[in-house]
N, CA, C and O atoms as CSV, one atom per row, in Angstrom:
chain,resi,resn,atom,element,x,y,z
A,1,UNK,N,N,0.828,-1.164,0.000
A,1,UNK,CA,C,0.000,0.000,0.000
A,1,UNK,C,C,0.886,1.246,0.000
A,1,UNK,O,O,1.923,1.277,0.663
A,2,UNK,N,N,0.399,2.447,-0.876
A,2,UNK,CA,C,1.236,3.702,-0.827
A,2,UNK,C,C,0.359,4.513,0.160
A,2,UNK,O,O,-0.867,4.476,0.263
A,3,UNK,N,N,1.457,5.429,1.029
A,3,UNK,CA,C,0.861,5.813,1.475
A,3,UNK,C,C,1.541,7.252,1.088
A,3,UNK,O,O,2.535,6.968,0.420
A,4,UNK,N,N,1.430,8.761,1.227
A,4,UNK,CA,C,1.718,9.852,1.696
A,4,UNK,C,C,2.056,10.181,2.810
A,4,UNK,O,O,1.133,10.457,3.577
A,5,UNK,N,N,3.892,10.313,3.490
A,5,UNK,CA,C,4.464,10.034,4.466
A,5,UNK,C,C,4.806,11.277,4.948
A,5,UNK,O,O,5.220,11.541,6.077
A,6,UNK,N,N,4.472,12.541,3.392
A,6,UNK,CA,C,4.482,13.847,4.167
A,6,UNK,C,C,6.002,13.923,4.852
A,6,UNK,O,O,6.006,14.108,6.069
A,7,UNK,N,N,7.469,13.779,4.093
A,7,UNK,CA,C,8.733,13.971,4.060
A,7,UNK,C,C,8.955,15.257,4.909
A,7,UNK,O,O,9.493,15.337,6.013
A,8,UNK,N,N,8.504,16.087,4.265
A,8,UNK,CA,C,8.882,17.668,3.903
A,8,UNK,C,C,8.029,18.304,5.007
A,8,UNK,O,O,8.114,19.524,4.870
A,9,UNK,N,N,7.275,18.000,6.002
A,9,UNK,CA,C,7.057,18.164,6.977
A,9,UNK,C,C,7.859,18.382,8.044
A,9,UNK,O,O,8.778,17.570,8.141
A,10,UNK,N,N,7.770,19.739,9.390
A,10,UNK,CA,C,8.580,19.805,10.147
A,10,UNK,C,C,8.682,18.481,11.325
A,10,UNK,O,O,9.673,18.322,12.037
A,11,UNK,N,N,7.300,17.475,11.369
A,11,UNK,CA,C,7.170,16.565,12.644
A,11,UNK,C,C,7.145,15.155,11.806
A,11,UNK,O,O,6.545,14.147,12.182
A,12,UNK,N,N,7.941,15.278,10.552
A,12,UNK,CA,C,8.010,13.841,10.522
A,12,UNK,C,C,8.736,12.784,10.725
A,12,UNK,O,O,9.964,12.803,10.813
A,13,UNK,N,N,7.720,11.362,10.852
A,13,UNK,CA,C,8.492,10.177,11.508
A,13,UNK,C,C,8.098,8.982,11.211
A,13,UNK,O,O,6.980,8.478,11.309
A,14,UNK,N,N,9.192,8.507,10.799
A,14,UNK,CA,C,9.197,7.568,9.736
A,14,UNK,C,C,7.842,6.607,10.297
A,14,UNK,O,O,6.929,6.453,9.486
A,15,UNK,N,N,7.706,5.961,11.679
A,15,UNK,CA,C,7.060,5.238,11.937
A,15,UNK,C,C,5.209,5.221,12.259
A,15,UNK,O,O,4.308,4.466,12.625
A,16,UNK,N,N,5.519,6.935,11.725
A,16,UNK,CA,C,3.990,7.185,12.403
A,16,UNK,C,C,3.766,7.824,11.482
A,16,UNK,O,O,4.543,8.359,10.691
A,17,UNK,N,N,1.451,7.798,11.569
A,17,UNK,CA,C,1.222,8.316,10.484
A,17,UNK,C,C,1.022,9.718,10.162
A,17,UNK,O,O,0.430,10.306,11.067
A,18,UNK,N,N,1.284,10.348,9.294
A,18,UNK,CA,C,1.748,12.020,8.910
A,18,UNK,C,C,-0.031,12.716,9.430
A,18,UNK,O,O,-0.126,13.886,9.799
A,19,UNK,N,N,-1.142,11.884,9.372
A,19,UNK,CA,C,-2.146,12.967,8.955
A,19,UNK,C,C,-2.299,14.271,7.785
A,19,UNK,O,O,-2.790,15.387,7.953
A,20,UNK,N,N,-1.765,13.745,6.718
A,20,UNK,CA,C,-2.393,14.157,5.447
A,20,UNK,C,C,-3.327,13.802,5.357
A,20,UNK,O,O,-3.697,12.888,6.093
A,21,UNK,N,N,-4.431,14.531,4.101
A,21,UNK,CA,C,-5.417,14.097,3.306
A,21,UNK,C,C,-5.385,14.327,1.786
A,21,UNK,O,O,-4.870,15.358,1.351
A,22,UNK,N,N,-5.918,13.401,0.955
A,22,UNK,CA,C,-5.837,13.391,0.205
A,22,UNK,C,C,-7.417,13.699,-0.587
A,22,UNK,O,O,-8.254,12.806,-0.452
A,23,UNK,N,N,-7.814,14.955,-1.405
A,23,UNK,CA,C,-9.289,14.972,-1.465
A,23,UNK,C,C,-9.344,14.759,-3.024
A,23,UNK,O,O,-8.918,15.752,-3.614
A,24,UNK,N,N,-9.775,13.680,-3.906
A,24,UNK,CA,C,-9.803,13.376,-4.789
A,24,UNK,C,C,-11.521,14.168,-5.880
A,24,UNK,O,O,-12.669,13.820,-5.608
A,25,UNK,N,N,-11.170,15.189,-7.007
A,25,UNK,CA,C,-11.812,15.452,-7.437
A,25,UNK,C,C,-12.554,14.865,-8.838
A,25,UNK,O,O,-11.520,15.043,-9.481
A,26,UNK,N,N,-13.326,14.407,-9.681
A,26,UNK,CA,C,-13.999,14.071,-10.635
A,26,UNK,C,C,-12.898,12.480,-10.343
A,26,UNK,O,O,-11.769,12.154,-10.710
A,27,UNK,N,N,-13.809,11.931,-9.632
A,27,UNK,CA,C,-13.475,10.055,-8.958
A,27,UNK,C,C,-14.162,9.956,-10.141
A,27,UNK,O,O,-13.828,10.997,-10.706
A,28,UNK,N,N,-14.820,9.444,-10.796
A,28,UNK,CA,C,-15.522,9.148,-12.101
A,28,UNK,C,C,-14.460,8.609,-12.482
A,28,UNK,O,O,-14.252,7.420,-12.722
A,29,UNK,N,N,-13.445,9.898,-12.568
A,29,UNK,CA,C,-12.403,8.927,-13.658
A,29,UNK,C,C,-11.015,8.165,-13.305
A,29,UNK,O,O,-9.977,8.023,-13.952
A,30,UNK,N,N,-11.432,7.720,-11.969
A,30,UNK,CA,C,-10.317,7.161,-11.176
A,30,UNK,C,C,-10.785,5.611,-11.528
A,30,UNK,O,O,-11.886,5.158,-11.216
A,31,UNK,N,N,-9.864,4.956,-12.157
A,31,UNK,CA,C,-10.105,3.913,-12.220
A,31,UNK,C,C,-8.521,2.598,-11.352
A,31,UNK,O,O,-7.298,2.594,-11.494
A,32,UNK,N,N,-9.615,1.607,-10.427
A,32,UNK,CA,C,-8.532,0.884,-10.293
A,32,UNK,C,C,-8.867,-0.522,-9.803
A,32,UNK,O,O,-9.972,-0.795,-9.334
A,33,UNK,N,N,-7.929,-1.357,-9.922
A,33,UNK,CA,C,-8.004,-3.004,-9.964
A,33,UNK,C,C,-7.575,-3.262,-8.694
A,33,UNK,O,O,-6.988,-2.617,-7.825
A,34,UNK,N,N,-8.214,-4.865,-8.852
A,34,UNK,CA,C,-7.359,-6.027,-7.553
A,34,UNK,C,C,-8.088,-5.696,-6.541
A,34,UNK,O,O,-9.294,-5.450,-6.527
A,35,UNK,N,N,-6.859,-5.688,-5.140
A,35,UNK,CA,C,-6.728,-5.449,-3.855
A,35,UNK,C,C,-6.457,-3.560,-3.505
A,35,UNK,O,O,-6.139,-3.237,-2.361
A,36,UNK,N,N,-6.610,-2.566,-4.504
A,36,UNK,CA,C,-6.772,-1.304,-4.472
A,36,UNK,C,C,-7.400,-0.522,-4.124
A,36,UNK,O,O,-7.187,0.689,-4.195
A,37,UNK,N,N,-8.576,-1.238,-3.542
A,37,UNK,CA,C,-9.515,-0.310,-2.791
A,37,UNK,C,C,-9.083,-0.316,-1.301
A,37,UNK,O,O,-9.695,0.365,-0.477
């Protein structure tokens, strides 16, 4: 799984999670397979 680890952040750490979000616009055309959801 990918995640967004948010590097470039002043509190980041490797082992924990950043609290980004990611807000995805016109999903319509997001298409994806498998185990990806």
């Amino acid at each position: 799984m990918i995640i967004l680890q948010g590097k470039t952040k002043p509190q980041y750490t490797p082992h924990a999670l950043g609290g980004d979000w990611v807000v995805v616009i016109n999903s319509q055309y997001i298409r994806v397979s498998g185990d990806k959801i």
